[in-house]
N, C-alpha and C positions, 0 to 999 in steps of 0.2 A: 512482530515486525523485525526483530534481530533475525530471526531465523531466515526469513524473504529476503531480508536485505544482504545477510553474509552469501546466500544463494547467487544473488547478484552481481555481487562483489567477487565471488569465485567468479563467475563467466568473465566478469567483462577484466580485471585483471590478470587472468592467465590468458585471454586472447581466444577465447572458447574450447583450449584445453582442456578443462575442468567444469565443464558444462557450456550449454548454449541456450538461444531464446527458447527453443520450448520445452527444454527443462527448468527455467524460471518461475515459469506458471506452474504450475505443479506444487515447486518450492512456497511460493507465496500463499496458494489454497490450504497447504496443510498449517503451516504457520499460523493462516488466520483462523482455520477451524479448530487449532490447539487453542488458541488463544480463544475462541467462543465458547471451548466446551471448557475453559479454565477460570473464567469471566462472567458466563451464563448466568449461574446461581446469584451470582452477586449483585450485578449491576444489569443482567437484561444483556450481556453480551455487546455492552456498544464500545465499539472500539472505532466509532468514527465519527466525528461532527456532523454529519450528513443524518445519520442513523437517529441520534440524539436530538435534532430540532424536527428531525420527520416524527418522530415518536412523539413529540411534545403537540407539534402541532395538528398530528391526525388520531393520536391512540391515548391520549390522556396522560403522556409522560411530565409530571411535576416539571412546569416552568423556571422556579426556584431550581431545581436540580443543574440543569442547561447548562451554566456558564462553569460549575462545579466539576461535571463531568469533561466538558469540552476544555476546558487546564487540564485535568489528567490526562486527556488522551492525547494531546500536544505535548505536554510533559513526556509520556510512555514514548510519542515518534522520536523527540529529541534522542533521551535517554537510551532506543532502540539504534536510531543510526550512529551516536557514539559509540556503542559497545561496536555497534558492526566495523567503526571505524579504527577502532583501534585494537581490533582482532588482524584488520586484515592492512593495517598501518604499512605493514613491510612491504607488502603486498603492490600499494597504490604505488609506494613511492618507487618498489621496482620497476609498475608498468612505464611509469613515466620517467625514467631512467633511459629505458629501452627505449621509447619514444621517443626522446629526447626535447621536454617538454616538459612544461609546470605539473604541478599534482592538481591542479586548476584546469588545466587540460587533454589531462591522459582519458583514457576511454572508464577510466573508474568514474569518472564524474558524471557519466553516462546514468552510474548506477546510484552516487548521489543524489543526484540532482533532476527532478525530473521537467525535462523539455521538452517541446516540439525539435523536430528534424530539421533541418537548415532552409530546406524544401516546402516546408509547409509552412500555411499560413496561418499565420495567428487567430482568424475566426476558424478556419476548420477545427484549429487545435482546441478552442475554447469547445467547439459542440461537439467532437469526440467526446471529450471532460464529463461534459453535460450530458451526452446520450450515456456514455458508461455508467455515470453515478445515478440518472433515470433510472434506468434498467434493474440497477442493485437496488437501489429503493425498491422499486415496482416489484419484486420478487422477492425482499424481506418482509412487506407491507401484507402480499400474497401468503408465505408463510407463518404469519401472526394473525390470518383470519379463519375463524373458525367452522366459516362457513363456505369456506375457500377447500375441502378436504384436503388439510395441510399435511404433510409427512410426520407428525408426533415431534414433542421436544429434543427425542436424542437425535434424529436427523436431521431437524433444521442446519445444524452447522456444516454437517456435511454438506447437503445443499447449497449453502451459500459457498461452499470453499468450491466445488466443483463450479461455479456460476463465476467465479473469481478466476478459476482459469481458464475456461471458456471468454470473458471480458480481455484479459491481457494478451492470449492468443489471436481474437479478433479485432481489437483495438490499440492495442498500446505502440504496434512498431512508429504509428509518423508519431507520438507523442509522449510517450512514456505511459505504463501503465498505474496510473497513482488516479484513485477514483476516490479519497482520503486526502481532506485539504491537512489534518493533524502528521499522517505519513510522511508528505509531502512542504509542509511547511519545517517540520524535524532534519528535513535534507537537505535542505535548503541551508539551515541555521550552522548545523553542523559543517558542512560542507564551506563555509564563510567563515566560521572560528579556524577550521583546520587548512586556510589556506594564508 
């Protein structure tokens, strides 16, 4: 998540200088499928609350495990957009320098924090959300059946990372691309301690 987020935090701090929206996706695919093929062995690769109650409730994932996992993975977002955050510390507070603006309201917070667009409304926003993380369920759920002729264990992640930037490229601009309440509640946290 460090990796996606300093991605981010390049774009929208330099003012798309240093990247723009669809090199973001990209950036977040590989990060997560680093983090699948680094997590995999251990735990099943879940680096989402979403993944981890889908698992428990349809594929036989120890109930007991749930709440266990789902604090680490809230823990790793916190922990992931601190580092991002104070990597790129100079960074924010230059944008919003130039802006001439809070660090609360520079376009880094953009990359913080993830919202809907000023435009949108807050149910379209909610069933983006909803069809994004459907979708990534529906096609994790796809690649863990066996009867499903799934792509083998070393390509699952790939698959999920390309399906991750294919999701933020088609969904994320009115809302932000966070289909991870543990990603997304860590940007949140951080983003309110660091203001």
């Amino acid at each position: 998540m460090a990796f996606g987020m300093c991605a981010t935090l390049s774009t929208y701090t330099s003012q798309n200088q240093a990247g723009y929206y669809a090199t973001v996706a990209p950036a977040w695919e590989l990060s997560f499928m680093t983090a699948i093929y680094l997590a995999g062995g251990i735990s099943g690769g879940h680096l989402n609350p979403a993944v981890t109650l889908t698992m428990s409730f349809w594929r036989g994932f120890p109930t007991r495990k749930c709440a266990t996992y789902i604090l680490a993975q809230v823990i790793g977002g916190i922990t992931a957009r601190g580092i991002a955050y104070a990597i790129y510390h100079d960074s924010i507070v230059q944008s919003a320098v130039l802006n001439n603006v809070s660090q609360a309201k520079s376009p880094a917070r953009q990359a913080m924090i993830t919202a809907p667009k000023v435009f949108v409304h807050p149910v379209l926003a909610f069933f983006t959300g909803f069809l994004g993380t459907a979708i990534l369920m529906g096609v994790i759920m796809a690649l863990r059946d066996d009867t499903n002729a799934p792509p083998g264990a070393r390509m699952q992640a790939f698959v999920i990372g390309i399906l991750i930037t294919v999701l933020i490229l088609a969904l994320a601009y009115t809302r932000g691309g966070c289909f991870n309440p543990a990603r997304d509640f860590g940007g949140c946290l951080v983003a309110v301690m660091a203001s």
